[in-house]
PDB file as gemmi writes it, atoms N, CA and C in Angstrom:
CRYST1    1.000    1.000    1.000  90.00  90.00  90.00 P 1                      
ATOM      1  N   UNK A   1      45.868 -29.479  70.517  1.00  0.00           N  
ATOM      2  CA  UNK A   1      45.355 -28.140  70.575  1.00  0.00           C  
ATOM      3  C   UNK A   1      46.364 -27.291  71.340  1.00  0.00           C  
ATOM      4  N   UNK A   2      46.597 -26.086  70.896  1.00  0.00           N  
ATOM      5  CA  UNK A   2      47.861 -25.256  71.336  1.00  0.00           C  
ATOM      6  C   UNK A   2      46.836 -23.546  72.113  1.00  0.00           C  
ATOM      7  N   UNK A   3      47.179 -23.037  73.042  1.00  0.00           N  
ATOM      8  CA  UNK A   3      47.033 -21.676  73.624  1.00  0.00           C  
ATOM      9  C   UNK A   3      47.546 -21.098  72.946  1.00  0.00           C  
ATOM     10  N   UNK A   4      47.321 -19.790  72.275  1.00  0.00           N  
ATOM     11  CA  UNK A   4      48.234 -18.831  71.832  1.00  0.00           C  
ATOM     12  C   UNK A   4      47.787 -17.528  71.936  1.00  0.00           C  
ATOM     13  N   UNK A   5      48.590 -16.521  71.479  1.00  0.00           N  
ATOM     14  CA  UNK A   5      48.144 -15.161  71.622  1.00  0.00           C  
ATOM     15  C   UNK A   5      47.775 -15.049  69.821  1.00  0.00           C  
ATOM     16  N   UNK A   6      47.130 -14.215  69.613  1.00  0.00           N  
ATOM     17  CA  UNK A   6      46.806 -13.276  68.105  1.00  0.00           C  
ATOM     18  C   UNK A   6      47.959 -11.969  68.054  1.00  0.00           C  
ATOM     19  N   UNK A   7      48.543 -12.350  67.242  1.00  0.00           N  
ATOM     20  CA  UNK A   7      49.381 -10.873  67.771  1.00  0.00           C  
ATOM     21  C   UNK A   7      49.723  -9.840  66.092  1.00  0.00           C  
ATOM     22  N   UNK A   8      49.163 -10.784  65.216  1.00  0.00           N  
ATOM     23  CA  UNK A   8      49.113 -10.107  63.818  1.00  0.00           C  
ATOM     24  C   UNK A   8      47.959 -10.813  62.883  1.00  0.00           C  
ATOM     25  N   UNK A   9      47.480  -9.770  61.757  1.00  0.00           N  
ATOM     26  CA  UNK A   9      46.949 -10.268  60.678  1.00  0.00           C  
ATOM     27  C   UNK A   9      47.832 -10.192  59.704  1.00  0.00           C  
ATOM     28  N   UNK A  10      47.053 -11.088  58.487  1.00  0.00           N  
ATOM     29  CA  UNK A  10      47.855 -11.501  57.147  1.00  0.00           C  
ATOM     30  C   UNK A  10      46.792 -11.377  55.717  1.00  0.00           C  
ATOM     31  N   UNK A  11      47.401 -10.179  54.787  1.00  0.00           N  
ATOM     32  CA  UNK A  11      46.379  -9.484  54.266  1.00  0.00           C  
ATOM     33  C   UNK A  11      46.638 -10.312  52.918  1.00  0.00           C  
ATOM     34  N   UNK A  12      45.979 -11.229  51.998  1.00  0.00           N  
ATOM     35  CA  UNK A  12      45.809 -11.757  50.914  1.00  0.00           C  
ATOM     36  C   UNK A  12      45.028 -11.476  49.807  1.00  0.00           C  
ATOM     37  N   UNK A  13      45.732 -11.075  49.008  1.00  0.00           N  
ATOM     38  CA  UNK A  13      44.645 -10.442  47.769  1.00  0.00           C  
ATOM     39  C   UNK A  13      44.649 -12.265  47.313  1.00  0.00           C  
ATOM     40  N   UNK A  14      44.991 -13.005  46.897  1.00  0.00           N  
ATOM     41  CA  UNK A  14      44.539 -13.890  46.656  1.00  0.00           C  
ATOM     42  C   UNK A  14      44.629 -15.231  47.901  1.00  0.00           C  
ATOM     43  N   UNK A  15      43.807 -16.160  47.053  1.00  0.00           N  
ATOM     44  CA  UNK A  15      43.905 -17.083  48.217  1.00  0.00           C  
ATOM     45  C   UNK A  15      42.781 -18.264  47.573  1.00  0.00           C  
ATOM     46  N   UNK A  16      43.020 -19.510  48.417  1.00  0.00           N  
ATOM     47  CA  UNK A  16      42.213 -20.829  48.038  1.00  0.00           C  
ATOM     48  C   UNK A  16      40.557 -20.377  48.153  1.00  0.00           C  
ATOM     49  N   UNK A  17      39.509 -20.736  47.135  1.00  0.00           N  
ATOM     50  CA  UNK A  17      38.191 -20.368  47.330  1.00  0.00           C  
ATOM     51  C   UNK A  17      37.794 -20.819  48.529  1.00  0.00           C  
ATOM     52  N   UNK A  18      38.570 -21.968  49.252  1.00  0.00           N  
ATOM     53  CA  UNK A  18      37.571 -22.662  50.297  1.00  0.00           C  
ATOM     54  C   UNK A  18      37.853 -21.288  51.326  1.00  0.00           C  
ATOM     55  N   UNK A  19      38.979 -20.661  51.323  1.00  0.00           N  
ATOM     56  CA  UNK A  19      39.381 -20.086  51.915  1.00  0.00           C  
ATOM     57  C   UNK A  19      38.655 -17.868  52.126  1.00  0.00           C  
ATOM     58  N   UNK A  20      37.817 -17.968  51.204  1.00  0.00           N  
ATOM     59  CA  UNK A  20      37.051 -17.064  51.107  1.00  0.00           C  
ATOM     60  C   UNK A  20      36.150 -16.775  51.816  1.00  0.00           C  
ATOM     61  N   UNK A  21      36.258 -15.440  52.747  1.00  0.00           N  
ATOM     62  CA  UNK A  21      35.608 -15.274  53.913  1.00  0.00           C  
ATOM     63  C   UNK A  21      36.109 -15.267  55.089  1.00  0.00           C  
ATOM     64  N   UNK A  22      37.164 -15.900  55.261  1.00  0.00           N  
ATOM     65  CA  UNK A  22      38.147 -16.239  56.184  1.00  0.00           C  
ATOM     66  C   UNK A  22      39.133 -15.242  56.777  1.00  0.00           C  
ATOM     67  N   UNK A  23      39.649 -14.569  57.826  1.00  0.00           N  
ATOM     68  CA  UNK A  23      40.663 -13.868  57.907  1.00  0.00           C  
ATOM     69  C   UNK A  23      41.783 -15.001  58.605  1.00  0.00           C  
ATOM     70  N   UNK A  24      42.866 -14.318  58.204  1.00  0.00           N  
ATOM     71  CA  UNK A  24      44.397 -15.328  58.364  1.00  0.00           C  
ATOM     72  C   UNK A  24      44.822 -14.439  59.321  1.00  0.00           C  
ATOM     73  N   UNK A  25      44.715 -14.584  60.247  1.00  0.00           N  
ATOM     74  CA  UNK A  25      46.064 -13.637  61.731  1.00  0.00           C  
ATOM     75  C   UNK A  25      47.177 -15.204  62.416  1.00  0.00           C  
ATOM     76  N   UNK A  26      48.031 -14.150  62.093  1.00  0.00           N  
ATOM     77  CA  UNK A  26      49.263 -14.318  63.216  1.00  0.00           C  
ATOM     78  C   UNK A  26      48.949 -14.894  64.647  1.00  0.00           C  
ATOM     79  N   UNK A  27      49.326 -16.386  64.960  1.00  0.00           N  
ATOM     80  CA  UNK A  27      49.290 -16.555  66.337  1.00  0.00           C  
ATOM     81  C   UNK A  27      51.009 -16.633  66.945  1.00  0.00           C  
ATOM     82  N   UNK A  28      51.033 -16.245  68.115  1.00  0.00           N  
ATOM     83  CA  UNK A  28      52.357 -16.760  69.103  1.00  0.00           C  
ATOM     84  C   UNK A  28      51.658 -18.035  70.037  1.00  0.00           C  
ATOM     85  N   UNK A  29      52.233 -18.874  69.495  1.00  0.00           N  
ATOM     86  CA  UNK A  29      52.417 -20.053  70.785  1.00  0.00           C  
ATOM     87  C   UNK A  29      52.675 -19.516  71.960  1.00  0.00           C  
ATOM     88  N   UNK A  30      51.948 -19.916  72.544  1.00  0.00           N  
ATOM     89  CA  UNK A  30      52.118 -19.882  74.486  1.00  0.00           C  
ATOM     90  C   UNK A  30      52.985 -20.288  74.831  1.00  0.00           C  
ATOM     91  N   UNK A  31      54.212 -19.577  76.179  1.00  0.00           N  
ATOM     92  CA  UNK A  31      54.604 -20.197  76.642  1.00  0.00           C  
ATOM     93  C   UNK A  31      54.664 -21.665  77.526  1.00  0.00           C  
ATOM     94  N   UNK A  32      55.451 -22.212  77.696  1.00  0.00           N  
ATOM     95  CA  UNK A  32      55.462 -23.766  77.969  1.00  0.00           C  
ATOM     96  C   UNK A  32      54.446 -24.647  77.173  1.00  0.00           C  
ATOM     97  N   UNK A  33      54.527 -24.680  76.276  1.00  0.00           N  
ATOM     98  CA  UNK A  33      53.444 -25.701  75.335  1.00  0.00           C  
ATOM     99  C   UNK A  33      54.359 -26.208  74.028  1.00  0.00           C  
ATOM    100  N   UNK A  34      55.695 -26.699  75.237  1.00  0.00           N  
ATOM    101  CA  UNK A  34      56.508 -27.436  74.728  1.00  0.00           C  
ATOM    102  C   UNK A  34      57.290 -27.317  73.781  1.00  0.00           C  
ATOM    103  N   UNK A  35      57.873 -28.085  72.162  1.00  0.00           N  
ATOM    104  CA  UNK A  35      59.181 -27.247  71.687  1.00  0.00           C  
ATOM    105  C   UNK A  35      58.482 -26.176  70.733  1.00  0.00           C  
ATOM    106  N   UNK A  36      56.969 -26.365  70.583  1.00  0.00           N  
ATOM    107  CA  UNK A  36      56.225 -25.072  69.426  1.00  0.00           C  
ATOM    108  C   UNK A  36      56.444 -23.385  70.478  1.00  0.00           C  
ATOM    109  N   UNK A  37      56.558 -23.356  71.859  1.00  0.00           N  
ATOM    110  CA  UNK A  37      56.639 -22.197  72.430  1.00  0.00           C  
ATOM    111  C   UNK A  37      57.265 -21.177  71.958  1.00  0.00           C  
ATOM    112  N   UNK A  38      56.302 -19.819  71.548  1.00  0.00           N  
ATOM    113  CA  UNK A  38      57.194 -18.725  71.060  1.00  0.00           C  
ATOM    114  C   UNK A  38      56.719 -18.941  69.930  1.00  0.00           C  
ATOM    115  N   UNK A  39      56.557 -19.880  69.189  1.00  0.00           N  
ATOM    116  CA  UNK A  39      56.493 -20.057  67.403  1.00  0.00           C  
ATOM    117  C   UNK A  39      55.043 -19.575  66.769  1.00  0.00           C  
ATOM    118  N   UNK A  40      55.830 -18.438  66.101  1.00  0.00           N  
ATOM    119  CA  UNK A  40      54.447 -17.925  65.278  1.00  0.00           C  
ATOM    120  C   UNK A  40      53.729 -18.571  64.087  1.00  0.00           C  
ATOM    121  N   UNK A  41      52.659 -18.830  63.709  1.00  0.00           N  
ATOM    122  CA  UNK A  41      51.816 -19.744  62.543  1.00  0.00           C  
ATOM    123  C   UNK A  41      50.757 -18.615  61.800  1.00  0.00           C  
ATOM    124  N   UNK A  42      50.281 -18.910  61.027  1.00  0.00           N  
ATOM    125  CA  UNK A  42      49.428 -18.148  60.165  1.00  0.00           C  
ATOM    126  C   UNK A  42      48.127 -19.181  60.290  1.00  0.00           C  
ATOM    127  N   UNK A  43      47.064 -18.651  61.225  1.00  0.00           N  
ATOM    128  CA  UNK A  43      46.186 -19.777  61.397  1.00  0.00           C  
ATOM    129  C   UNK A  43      44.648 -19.003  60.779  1.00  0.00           C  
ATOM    130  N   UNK A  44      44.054 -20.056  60.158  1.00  0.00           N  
ATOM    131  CA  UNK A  44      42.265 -19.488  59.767  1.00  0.00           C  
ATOM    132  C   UNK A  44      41.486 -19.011  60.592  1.00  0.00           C  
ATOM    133  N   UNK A  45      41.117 -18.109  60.867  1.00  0.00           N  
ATOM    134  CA  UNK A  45      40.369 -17.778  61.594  1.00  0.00           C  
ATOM    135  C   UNK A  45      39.158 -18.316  61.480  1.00  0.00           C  
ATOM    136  N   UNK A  46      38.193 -18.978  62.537  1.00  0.00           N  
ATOM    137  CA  UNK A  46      36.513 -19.132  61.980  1.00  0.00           C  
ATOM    138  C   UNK A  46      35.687 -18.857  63.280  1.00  0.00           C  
ATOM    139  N   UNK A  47      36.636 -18.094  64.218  1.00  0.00           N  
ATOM    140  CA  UNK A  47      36.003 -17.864  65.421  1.00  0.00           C  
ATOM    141  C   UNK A  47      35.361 -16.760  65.968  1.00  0.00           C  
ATOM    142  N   UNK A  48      36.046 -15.447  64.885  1.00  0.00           N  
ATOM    143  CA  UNK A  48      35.979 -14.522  65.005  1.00  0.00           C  
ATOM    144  C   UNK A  48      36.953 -13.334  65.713  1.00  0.00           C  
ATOM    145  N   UNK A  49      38.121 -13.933  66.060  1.00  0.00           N  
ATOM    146  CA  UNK A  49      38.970 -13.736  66.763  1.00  0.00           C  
ATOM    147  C   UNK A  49      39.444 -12.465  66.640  1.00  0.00           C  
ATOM    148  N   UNK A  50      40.521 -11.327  67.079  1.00  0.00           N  
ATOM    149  CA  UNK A  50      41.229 -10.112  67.144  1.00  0.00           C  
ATOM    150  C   UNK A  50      42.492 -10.482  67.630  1.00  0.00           C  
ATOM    151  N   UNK A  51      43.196  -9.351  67.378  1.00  0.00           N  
ATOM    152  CA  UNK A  51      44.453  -8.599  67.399  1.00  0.00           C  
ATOM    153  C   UNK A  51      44.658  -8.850  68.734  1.00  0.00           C  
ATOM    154  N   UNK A  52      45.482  -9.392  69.870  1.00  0.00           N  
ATOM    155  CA  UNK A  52      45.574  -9.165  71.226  1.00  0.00           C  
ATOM    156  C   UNK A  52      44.776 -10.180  72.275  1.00  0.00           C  
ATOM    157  N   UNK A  53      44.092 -11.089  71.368  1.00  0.00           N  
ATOM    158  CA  UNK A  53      43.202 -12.291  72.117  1.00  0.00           C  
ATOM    159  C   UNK A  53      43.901 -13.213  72.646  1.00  0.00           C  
ATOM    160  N   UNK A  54      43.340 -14.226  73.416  1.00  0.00           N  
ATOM    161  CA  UNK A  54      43.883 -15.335  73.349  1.00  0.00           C  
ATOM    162  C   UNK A  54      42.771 -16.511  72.693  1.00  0.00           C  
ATOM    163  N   UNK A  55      44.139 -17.616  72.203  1.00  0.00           N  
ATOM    164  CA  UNK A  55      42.988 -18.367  71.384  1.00  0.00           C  
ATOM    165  C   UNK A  55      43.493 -19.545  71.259  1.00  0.00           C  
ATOM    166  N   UNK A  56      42.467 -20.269  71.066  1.00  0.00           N  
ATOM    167  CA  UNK A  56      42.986 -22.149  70.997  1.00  0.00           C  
ATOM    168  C   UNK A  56      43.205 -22.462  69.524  1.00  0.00           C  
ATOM    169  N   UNK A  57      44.305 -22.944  69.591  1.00  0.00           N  
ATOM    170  CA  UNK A  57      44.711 -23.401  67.804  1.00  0.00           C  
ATOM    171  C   UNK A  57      44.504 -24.606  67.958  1.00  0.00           C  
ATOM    172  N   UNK A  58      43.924 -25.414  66.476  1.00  0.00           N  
ATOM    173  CA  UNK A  58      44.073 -26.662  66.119  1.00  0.00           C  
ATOM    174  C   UNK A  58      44.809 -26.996  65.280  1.00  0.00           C  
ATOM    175  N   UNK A  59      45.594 -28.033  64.895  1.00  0.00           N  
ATOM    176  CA  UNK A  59      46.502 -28.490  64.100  1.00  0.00           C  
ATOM    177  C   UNK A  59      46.415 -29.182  63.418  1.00  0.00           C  
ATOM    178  N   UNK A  60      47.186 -29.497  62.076  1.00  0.00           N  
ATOM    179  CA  UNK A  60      46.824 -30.580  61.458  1.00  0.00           C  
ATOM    180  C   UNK A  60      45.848 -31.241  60.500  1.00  0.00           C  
ATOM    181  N   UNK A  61      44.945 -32.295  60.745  1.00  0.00           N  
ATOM    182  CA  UNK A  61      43.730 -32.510  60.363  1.00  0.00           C  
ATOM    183  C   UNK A  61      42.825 -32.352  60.943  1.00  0.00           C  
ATOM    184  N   UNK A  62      42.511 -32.001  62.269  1.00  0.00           N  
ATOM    185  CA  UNK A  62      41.698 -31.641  62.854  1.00  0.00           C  
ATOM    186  C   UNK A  62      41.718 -29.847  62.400  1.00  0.00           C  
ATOM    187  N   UNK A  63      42.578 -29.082  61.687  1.00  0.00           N  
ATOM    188  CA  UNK A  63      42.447 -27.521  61.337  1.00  0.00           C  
ATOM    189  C   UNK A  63      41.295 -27.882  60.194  1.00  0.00           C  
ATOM    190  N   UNK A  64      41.638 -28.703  59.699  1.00  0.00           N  
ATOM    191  CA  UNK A  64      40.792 -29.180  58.254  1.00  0.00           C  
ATOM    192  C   UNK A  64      39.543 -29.425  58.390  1.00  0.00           C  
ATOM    193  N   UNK A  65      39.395 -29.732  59.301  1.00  0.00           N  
ATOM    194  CA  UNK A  65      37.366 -30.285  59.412  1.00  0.00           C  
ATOM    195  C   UNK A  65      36.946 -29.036  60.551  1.00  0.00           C  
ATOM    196  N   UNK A  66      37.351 -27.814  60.854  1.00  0.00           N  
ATOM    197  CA  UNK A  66      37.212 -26.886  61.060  1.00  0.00           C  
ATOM    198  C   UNK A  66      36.108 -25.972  60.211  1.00  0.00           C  
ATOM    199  N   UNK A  67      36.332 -25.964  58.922  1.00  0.00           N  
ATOM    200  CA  UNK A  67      36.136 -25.324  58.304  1.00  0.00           C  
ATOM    201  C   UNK A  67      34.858 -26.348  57.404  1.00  0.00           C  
ATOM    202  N   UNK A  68      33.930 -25.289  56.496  1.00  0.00           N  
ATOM    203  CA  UNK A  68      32.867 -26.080  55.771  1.00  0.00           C  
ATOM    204  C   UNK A  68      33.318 -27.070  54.646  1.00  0.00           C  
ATOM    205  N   UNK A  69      33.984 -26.494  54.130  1.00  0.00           N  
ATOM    206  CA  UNK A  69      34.264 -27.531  53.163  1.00  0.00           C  
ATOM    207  C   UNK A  69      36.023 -27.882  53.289  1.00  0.00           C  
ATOM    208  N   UNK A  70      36.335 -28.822  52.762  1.00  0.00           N  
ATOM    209  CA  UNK A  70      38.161 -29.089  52.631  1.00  0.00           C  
ATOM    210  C   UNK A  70      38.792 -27.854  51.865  1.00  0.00           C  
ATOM    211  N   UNK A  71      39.874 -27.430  53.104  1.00  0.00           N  
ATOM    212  CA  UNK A  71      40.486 -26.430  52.899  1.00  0.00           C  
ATOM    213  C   UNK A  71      42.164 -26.250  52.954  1.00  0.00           C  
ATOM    214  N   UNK A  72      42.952 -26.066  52.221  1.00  0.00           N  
ATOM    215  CA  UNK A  72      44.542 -26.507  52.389  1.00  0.00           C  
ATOM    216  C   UNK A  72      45.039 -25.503  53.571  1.00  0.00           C  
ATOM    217  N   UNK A  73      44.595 -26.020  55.320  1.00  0.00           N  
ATOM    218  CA  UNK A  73      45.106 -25.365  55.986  1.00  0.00           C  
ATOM    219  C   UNK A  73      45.923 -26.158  57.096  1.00  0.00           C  
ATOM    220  N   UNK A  74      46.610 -25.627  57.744  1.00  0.00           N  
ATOM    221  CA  UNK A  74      47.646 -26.861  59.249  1.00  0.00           C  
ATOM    222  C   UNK A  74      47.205 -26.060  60.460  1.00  0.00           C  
ATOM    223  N   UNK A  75      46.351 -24.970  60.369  1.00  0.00           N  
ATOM    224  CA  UNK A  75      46.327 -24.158  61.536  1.00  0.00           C  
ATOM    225  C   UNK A  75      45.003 -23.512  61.791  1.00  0.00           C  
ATOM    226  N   UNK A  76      44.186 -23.452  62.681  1.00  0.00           N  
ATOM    227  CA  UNK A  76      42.395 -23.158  62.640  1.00  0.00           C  
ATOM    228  C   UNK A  76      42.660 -22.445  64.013  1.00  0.00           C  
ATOM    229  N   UNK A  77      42.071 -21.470  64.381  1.00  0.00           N  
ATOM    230  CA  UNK A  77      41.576 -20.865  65.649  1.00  0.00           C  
ATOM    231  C   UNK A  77      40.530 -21.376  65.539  1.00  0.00           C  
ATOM    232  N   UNK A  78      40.016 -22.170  67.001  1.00  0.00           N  
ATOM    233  CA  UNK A  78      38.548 -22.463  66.761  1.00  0.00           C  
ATOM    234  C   UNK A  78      38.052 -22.177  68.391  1.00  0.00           C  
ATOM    235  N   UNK A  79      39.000 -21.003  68.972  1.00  0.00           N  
ATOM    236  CA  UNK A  79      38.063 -20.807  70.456  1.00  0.00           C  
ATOM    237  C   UNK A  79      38.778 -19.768  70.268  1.00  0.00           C  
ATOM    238  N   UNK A  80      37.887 -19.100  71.213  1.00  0.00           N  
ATOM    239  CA  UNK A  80      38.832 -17.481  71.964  1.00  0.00           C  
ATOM    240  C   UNK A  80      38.070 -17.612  73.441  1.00  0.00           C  
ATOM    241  N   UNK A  81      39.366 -17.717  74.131  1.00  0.00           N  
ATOM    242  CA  UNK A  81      39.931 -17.897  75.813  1.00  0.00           C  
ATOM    243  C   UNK A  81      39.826 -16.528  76.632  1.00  0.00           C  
ATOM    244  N   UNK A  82      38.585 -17.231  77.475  1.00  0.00           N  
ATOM    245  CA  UNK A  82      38.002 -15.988  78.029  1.00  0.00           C  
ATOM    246  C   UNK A  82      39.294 -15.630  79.597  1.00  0.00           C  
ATOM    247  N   UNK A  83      39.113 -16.911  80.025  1.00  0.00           N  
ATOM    248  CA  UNK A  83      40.150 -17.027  81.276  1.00  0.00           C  
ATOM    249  C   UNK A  83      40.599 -18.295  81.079  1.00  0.00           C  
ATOM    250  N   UNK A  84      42.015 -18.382  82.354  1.00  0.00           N  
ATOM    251  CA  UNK A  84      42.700 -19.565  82.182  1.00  0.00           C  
ATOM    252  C   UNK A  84      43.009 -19.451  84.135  1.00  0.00           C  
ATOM    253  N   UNK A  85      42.913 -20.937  84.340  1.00  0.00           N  
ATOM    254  CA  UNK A  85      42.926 -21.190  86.033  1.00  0.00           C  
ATOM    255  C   UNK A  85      43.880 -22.488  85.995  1.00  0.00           C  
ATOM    256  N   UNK A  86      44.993 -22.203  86.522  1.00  0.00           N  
ATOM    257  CA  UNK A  86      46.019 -23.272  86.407  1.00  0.00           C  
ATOM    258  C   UNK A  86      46.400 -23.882  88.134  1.00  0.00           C  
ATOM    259  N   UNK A  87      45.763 -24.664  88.464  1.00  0.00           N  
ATOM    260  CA  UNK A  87      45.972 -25.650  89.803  1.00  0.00           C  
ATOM    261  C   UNK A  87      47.254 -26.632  89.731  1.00  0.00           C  
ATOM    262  N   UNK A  88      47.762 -25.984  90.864  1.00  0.00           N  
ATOM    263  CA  UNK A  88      48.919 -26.611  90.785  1.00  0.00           C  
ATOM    264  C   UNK A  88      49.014 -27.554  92.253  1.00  0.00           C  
TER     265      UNK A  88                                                      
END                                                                             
C-alpha cells in the first residue's frame, strides 16, 4: 500500500464496463516510499476521493478485489488520509 497525493483526473469517453461508474485521477507517490517516490499512476477511484487529497493506493491484485466485480486495474484508491503522525 503506497501514500500519495491526487493531483489530477483522467477523463474517458470509453472504458472497461467493470469500470463504469468509476472516476480515474492522477496520484503522485509520496515522498520516501522508496524507488515508486514522485511516480505518477492512474488509479480507480472507489473511495470517493478529490483533486488535492491524500490517499492510500493499492497495487496489484489486491487493486483488483477492490472493486465489485474483476476489473483490468494495477492501481485502487481505497482510503483518503485524514492525518499522518510519524514517531520517530
Amino acid at each position: 500500500m503506497l501514500l500519495a497525493n491526487v493531483v489530477g483526473t483522467v477523463v474517458s469517453t470509453r472504458k472497461d464496463d467493470a469500470l463504469v461508474g468509476f472516476k480515474l485521477l492522477i496520484v503522485k507517490i509520496a515522498e520516501k516510499q522508496g524507488p515508486q517516490s514522485g511516480t505518477q499512476l492512474v488509479a480507480v477511484d472507489t473511495v470517493g476521493a478529490g483533486v488535492g487529497e491524500r490517499v492510500l493506493v493499492a497495487t496489484g491484485s489486491a487493486a483488483r478485489v477492490t472493486l465489485p466485480v474483476a476489473a483490468p486495474t494495477d492501481a485502487a484508491i481505497v482510503g483518503i488520509v485524514d492525518t499522518t503522525d510519524i514517531v520517530t
